[in-house]
N, C-alpha and C positions, 0 to 999 in steps of 0.2 A: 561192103560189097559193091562193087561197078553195078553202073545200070547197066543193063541188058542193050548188046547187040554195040556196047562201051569196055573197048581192053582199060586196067587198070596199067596208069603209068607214074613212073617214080615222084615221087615229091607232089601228088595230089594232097593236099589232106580232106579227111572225110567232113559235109557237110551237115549239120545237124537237117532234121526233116522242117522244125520251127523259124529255120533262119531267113526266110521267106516273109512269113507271118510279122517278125519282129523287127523286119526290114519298113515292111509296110505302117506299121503303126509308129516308129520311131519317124519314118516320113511324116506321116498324119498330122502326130504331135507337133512335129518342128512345126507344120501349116496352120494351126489350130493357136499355139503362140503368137506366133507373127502376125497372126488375124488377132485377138487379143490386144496386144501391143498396140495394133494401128489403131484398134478403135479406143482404150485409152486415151492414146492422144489426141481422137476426133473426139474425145467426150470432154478432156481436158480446157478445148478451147471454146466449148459450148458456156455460156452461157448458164449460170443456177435458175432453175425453174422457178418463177414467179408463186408465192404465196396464194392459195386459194381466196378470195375477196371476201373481205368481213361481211355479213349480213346482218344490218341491223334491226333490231324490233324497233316499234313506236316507243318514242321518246313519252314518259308521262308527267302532263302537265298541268291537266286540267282535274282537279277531285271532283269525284263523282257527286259530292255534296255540292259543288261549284256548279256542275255542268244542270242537275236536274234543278237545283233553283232556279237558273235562267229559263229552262224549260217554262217554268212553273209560272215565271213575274214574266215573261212574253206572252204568255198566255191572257194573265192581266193585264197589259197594255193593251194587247187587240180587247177584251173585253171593255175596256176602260173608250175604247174609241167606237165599240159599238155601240154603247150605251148614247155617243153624242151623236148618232145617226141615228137611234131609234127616237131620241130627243129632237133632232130635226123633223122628223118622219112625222111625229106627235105634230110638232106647229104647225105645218104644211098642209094636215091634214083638217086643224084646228075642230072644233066640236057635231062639225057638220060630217054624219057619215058615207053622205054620199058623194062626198070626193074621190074620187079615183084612185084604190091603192097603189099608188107608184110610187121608185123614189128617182128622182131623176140624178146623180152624180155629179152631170155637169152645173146642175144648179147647185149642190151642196158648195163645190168649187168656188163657185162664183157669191156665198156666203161667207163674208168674213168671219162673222163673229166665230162658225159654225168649224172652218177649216182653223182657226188659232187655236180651240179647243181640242184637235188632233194632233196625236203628239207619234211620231216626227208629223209636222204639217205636208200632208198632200202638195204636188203642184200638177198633177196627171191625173185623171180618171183612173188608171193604171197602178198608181202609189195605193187608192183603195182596193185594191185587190187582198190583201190580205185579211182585212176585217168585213168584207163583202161574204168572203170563203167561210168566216167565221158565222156570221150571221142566216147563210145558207143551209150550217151545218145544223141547227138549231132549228130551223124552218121557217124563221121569222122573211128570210128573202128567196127569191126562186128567180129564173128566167139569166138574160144576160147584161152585160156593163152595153151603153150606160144608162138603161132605162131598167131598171128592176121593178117586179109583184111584191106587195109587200101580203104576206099573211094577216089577214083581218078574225079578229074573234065574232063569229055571229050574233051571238048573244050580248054583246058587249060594245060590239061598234070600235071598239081599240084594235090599236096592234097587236096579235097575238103573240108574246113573250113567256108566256108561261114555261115554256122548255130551256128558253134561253136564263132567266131568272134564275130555275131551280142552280144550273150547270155553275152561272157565274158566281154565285152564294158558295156552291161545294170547293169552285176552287180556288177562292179568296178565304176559306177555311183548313182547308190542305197545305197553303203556300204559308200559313201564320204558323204553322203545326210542324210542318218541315223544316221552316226554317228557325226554327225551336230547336229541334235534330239537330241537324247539320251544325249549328252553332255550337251545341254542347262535347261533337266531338267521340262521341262516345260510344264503344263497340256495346256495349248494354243498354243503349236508348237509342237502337242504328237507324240508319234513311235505307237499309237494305236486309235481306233476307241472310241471315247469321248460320255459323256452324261453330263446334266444338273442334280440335283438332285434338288427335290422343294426348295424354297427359304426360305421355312417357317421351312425347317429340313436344313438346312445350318447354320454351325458356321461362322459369320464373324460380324464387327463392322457395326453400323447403319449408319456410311459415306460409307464404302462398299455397302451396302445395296442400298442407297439411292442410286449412281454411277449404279447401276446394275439397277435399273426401270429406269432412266433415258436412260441411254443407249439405254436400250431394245424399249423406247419412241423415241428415237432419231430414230432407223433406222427404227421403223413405221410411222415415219414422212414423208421418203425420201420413201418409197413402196408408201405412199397414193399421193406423188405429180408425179410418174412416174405412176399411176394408173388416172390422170386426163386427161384433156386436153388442147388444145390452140386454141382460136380462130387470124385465119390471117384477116388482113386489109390488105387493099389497100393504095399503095403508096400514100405520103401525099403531097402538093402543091411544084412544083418543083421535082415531082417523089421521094422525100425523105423518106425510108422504113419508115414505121412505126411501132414501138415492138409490137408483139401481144401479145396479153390476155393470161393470164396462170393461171394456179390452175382454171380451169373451171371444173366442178362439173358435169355437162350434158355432154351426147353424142350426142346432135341433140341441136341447136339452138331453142333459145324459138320464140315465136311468136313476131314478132313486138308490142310494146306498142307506140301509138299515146298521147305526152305529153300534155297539155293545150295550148304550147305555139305552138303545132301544130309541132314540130320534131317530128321525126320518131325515134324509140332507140331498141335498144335490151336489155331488162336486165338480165346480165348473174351472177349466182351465183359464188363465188370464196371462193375458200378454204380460211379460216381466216380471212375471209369477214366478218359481220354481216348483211351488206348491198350489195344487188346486184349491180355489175359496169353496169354504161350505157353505150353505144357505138353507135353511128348513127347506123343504120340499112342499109345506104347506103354505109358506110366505110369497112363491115364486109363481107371476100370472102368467110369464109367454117369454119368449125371446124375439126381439126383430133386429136388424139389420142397423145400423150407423148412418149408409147411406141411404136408404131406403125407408125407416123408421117413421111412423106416424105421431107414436107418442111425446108429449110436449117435451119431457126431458130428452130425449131422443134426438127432437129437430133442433134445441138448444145447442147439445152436446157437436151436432154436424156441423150447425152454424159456426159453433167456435173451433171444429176444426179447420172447416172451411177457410177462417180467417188466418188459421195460423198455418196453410198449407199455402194461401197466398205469399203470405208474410215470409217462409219457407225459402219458397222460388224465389223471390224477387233476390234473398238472402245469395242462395244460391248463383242466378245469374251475374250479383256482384263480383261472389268470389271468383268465378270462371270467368272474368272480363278478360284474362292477361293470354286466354290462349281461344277468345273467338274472333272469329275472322267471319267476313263476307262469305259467302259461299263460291264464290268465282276464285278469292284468292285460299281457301281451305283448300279446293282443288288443283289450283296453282302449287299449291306446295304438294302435295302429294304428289303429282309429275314431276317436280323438279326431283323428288326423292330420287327417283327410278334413275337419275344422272348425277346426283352428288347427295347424299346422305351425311354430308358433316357439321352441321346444324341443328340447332334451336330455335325454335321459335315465336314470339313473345309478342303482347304490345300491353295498352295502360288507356286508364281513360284520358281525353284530350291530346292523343295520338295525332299527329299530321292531320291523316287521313282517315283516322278512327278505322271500323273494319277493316278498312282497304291498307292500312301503311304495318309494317310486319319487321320486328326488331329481327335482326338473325346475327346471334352467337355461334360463334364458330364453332367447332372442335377440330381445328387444328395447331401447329404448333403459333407459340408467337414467338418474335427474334426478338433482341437483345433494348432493341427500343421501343420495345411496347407493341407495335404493331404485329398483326397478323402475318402470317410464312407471304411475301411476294406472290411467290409462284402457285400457291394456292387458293391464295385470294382471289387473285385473277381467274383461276382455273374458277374457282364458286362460278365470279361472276360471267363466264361465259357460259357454263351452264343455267345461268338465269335467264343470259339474251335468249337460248336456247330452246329453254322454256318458254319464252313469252313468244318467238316464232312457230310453236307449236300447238299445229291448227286439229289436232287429232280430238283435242279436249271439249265439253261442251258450250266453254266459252269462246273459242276461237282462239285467236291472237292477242297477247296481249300488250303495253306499253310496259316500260319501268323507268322508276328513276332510284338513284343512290346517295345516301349522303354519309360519307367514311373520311377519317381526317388525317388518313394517309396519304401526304400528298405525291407521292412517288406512284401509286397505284391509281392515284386521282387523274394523273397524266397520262397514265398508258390508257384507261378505260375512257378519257373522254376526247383524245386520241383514234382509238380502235373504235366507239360504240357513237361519238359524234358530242361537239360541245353542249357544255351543259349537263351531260348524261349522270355528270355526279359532282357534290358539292361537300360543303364544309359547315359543321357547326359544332359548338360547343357540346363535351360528354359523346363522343364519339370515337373514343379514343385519341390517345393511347393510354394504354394501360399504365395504371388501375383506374382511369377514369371513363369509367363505362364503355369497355373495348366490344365495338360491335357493327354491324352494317346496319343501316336502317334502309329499307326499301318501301316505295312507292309502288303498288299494283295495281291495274285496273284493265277490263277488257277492253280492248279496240273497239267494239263493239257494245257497249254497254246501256243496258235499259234496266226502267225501274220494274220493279215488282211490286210484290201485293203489301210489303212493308214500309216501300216508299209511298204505298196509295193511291198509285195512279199508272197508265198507259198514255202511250203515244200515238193517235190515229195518224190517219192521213192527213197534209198538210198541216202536220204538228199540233193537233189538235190534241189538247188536256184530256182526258179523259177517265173521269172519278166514278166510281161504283158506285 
């Protein structure tokens, strides 16, 4: 039909209503290409965007066993150099107590014998500062450089040391004991505060394994027989003691049972029993407790549990050495979990780093030379840097180091994470000779606890309970 107020003439032909609409978007299209196209070519000649920049954790270098002995033997060197100022202080003052407690500095200075005895030797007033601070802390000095008070005892007319004594004894005791520790290495005699990690994420053999339930069965054996109790009897014909009942299972004797044959019995339950023990009921004085028990055979019976519940644990502790860890790095791993789960993890007494150093067994594939998948390994280890950047935890940040004897992955990581980051030694792979990562852990921030014995005050001051 013609539009309206439009005669129809020969040879129109009729317009669809859409042909408008399809005009328009086939325009579009062409514009929408062409834009396309150019920017192509402007993306073409850009430039590939630069790699976001590696971030590395602290390199670790120093063991914790390394760092808190220094703690520990600087501590006795300043003590070592107060003792030959209090040894000055003594002559100067010589037996007469009405000399003036002062120590003067610049005269110690000016003392040879006194300043060869200090070890580094002074040449400042200023160089004593560190052992001045120590001496302070203690109470034996007050006031400032370079005339100091010295603390006099009333009653005695001496220099009073007595605070300072006690301290220097504790930690020339501490540092003989620690470094006992540290020296042995060993995650079951640690310099720090220990944890178990599950058994089921633990690397070790299935004799290990099996040692470690046993154990752990062993010294709940020896809790559930000091958790029983013992029934006493009465002396037997001729007053002859008679051993009482052990492993009894009740707190309160049962009721007398009347047999057929007309005795009288008690029948009491005992641990490993199947069958309740009978006892006359006329023979039996009382029951008491294992732990708690007065009676001589009683306190006997505790004492030798007592001894073999120690004996137990320590048993125990042995077996569990290959999956405890420090507690900084137990937690370490359990973060790293939440970012790569294809691990085991293991260690042995005389470990690197004892608590702190952590075997980890892959579970991934390994290629045709022994070693671990490339791209996987790597993948571990940057979710380890990962971790150790990862300040959410309650130790903060941590350091790491590696020692894998892949030397293809050796490059990229010390490369990517900075030299040194990872090394080589013997039993490190490649398979079958002990295919594994060994890592170095420790917090950037790292203090001792109450297993290493001691605190750190101000101006690094030792400080033993």
């Amino acid at each position: 039909m013609p539009e309206p107020g439009r005669s129809a003439r020969a040879g129109d032909a009729p317009v669809p209503r859409e042909q408008p609409l399809i005009d328009l978007q086939r325009a579009a299209g062409n514009r929408a290409v062409t834009r396309l196209v150019a920017v192509g070519h402007h993306l073409a000649r850009q430039p590939a965007p630069n790699p976001p920049p590696v971030v590395r954790a602290g390199l670790a270098t120093t063991s914790p066993q390394q760092e808190f002995s220094k703690d520990l033997h600087d501590e006795l060197a300043r003590i070592a150099n107060a003792k030959v100022l209090i040894e000055f202080i003594r002559a100067q003052r010589g037996s007469a107590s009405q000399v003036p407690a002062t120590l003067d500095l610049v005269a110690v200075l000016a003392d040879k014998p006194t300043v060869k005895k200090l070890k580094p030797q002074p040449h400042a007033v200023a160089d004593l500062q560190p052992v001045v601070d120590l001496l302070a802390f203690y109470g034996v000095l007050s006031g400032s450089l370079p005339t100091l008070t010295v603390k006099v005892n009333a009653s005695t007319g001496d220099v009073d040391t007595a605070k300072f004594d006690h301290a220097s004894a504790a930690v020339a005791t501490l540092t003989t004991d620690f470094d006992r520790r540290a020296a042995a290495l060993n995650p079951v005699d640690p310099i720090s505060q220990t944890e178990l990690i599950d058994i089921s994420q633990a690397a070790g053999t299935a004799d290990e394994k099996k040692t470690d339930r046993e154990s752990e069965q062993a010294v709940q054996n020896v809790k559930t027989q000091l958790a029983e109790h013992v029934v006493l009897l009465s002396p037997g014909p001729g007053g002859k003691a008679r051993t009482p009942i052990t492993r009894v299972t009740v707190d309160t004797l049962p009721s007398p049972v009347t047999k057929p044959s007309g005795a009288v019995v008690l029948q009491l339950p005992v641990g490993g029993s199947t069958k309740p023990v009978e006892v006359a009921a006329s023979d039996v004085v009382g029951i008491e407790s294992v732990a708690a028990g007065t009676d001589p055979a009683t306190v006997k019976l505790r004492d030798k549990l007592t001894a073999a519940l120690e004996k137990a644990i320590k048993a125990m502790h042995a077996a569990q050495g290959y999956r405890t860890f420090s507690l900084p790095v137990a937690d370490f791993l359990r973060r790293l979990r939440t970012r790569n789960n294809r691990f085991f993890a293991g260690t042995y007494p005389h470990h690197l780093w004892a608590e702190y150093s952590v075997d980890m067994d892959l579970t991934i594939p390994v290629d045709a030379d022994g070693f671990y998948s490339r791209r996987q390994a790597e993948q571990f280890l940057d979710d380890v840097n990962a971790t150790a950047l990862d300040t959410s935890g309650p130790y903060g940040a941590f350091q790491w180091h590696a020692v894998y004897n892949d030397m293809q992955i050796s490059n990229t990581i010390n490369s990517k994470y900075g030299a040194g980051r990872m090394h080589q030694a013997p039993h490190h792979g490649p398979a079958p000779d002990k295919l594994h990562i060994h890592l170095d852990l420790r917090p950037v921030a790292i203090a001792p606890d109450t297993v290493s014995g001691f605190s750190i005050g101000a101006g690094g001051r030792i400080i033993v309970p």
